[in-house]
C-alpha positions in Angstrom: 0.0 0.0 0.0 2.6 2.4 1.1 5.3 0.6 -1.3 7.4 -0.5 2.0 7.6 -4.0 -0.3 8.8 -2.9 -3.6 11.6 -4.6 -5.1 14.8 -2.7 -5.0 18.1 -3.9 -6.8 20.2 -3.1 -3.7 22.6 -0.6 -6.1 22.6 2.8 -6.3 21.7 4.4 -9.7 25.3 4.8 -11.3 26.1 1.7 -9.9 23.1 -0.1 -11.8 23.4 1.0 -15.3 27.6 1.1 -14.6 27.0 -2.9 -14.2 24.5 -3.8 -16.7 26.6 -1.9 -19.1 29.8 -3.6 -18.2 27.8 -7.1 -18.6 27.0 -6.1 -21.8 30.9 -5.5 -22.8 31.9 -8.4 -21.2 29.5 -10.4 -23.4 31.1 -8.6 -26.4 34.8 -9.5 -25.0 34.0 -12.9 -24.5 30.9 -14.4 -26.4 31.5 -17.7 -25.8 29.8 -19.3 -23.9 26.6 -17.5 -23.7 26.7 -15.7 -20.4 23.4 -18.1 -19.4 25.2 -21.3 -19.8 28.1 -19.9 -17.9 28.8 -22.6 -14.9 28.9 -21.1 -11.8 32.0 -22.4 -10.1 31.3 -23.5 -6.3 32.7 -23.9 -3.2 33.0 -27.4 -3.4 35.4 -30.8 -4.1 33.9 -31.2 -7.0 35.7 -27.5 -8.3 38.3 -27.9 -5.8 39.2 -31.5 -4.3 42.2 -30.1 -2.1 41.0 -30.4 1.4 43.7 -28.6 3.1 45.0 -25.2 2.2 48.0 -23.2 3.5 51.3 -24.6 1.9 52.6 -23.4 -1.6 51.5 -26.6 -3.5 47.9 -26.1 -2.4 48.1 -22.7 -3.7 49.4 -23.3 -6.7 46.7 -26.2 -7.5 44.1 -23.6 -6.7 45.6 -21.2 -8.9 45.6 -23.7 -11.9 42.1 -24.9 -11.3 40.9 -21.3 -11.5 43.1 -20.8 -14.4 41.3 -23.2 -16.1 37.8 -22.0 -15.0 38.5 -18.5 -16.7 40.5 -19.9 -19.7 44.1 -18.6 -18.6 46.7 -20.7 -19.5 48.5 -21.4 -16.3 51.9 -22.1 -17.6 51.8 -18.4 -18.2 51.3 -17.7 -14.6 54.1 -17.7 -12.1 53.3 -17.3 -7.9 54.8 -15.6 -5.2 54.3 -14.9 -1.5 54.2 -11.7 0.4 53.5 -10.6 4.0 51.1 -7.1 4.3 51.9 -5.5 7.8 48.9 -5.1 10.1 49.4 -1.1 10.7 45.7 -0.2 11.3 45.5 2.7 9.3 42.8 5.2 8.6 42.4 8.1 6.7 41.3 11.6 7.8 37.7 10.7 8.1 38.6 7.9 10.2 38.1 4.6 8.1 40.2 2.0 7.9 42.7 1.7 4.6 42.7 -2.2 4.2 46.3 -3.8 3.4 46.7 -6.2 -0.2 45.6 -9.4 -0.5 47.0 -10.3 -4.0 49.0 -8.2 -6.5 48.9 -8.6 -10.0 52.5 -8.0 -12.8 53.7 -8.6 -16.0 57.1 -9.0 -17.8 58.0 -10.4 -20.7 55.1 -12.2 -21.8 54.3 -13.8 -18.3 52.3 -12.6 -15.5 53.2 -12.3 -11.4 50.2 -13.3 -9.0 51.3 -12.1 -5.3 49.5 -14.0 -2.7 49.1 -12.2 1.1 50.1 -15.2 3.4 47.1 -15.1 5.3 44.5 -15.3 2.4 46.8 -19.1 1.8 44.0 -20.9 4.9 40.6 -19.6 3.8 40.1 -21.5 0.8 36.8 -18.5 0.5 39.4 -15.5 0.1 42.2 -16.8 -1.3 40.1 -18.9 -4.6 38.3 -15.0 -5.0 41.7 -13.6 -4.6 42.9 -15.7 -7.3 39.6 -14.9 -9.3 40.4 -11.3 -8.7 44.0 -11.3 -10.0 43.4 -13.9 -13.3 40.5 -11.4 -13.8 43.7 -8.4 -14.4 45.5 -10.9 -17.1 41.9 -11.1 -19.1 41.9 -7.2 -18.8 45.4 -6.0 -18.4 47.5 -9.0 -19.8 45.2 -9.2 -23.0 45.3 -5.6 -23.4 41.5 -4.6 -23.0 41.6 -1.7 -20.6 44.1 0.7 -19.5 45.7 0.6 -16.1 44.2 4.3 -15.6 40.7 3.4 -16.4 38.8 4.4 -13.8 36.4 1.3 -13.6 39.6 -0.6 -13.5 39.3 -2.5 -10.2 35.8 -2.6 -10.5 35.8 -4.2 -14.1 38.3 -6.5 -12.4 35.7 -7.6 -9.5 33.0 -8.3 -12.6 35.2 -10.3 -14.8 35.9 -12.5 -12.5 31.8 -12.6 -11.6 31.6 -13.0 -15.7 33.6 -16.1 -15.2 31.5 -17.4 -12.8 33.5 -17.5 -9.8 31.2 -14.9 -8.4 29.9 -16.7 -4.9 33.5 -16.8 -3.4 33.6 -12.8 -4.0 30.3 -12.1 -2.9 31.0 -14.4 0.5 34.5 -12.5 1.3 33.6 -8.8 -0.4 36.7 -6.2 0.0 35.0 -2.9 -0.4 36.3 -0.6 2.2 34.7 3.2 2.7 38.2 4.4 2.6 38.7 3.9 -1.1 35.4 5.5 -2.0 35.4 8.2 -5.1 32.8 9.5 -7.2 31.0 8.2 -10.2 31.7 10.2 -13.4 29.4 12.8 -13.6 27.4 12.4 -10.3 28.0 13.3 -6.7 27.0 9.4 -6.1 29.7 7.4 -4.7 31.8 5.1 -6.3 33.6 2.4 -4.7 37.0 1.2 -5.8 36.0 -2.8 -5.7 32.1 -4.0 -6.0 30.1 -4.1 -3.2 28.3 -7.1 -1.6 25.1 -5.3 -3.1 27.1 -5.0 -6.9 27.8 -8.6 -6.6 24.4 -9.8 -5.6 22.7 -7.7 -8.5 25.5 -9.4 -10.9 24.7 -12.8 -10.0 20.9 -11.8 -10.0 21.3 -11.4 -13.6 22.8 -14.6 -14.0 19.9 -16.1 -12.3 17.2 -14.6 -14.5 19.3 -15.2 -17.6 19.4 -18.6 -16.8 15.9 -18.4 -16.4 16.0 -20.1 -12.9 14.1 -18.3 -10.2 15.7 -20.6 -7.2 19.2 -21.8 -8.9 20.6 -24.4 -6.7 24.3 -22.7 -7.2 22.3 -19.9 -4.3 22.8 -22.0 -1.4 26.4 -21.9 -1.3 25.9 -18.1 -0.1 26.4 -16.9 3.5 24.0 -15.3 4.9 24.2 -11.7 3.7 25.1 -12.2 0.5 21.9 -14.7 -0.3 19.6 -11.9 1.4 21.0 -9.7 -0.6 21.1 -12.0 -3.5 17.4 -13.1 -3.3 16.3 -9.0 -3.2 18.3 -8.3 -6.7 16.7 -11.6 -8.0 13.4 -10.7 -6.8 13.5 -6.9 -8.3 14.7 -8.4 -11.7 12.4 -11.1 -12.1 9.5 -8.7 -11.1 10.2 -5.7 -12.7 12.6 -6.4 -15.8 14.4 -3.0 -15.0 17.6 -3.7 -16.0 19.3 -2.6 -19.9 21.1 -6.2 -19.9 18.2 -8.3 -20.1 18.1 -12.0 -21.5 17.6 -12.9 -25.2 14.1 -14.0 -24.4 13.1 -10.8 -23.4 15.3 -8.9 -25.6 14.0 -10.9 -28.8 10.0 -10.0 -27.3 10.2 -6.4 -26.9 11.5 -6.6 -30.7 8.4 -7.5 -31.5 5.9 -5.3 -29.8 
């Protein structure tokens, strides 16, 4: 009655069309496979039968595995360790500046993935810090964007969505209020990496392009990112609001 109920995509409005846009050029990049039949890669020993993590070797058989889910070859990649002090920072309003948790080179026709040592346990952040970095070599290393574009890290976060390794970002998001900006244009904020809210309205459209209301590939969410999820699903299903919309609709409103 008082529209306390309507759907709402959990994005603000440069955020929205910034995403559905991107989808769209990522479709372009890389047609195939359709971005419907995409697999969504899960937390599981089916995509990843190591049951321990921490050493080097565990690592690098996580790197290779998400190599191959986001067609990298992985004899291209080489892997390195680091340690990020624990300072505590903030900046002059207060919030906290987050330390690296991968870091992504090239030289001579090979790439340099970085691992933080404490992202090696969690097989959550370090398979969506891999995601993260592979997802540079796709933009960087294949020479798609510039270094100074100013959707870089953002793009980044989506790519590796596009690829489907979207539930281990959306479980371990890095956003951090400190490395907020402005969108182009607006006097909206922009935030360096997606938000849990960007990455549930992402894999929102990979739900309703997949025409699957209740995917089973949902489950494997915590908490706040299924809530989150299941509002972005919700708005898209029910209102069709988005300018990335599946070929089923797309090929309909053709015809009206």
């Amino acid at each position: 009655m008082f529209g306390w109920f309507q759907p709402n995509c959990g994005c603000s409005a440069p955020a929205k069309a910034w995403l559905e846009a991107r989808l769209y050029w990522l479709c372009e990049q890389f047609p195939e496979p359709a971005f419907a039949q995409r697999t969504i890669v899960l937390p599981t020993w089916e995509f990843f039968p190591r049951r321990r993590y921490g050493s080097e070797d565990s690592v690098r058989a996580a790197l290779d595995r998400t190599c191959e889910y986001m067609d990298v070859d992985p004899s291209l990649i080489d892997l390195e360790f680091f340690d990020e002090p624990r300072l505590g920072l903030v900046n002059d309003r207060g919030h906290g500046i987050p330390g690296r948790a991968g870091v992504y080179d090239e030289t001579n026709g090979r790439y340099l993935i970085w691992i933080e040592n404490s992202q090696t346990t969690d097989p959550i952040l370090l398979v969506g810090t891999l995601a993260h970095e592979l997802a540079h070599v796709k933009l960087l290393g294949e020479r798609r964007i510039d270094r100074d574009a100013f959707d870089n890290e953002l793009l980044t976060d989506l790519t590796a969505v596009f690829f489907g390794m979207g539930i281990f970002l959306a479980n371990a998001p890095t956003s951090w209020f400190s490395q907020f900006t402005i969108w182009p244009n607006t006097e909206v904020k922009k935030p360096e990496y997606m938000t849990l809210e960007m990455y549930a309205y992402a894999l929102g459209h990979f739900a309703w392009h997949q025409g699957d209301q209740r995917p089973a590939w949902s489950r494997h969410l915590n908490a706040d990112a299924y809530t989150n999820f299941k509002h972005a699903s919700r708005y898209l299903w029910k209102t069709a609001d988005s300018t990335f919309k599946p070929p089923r609709l797309r090929d309909c409103s053709e015809h009206d």
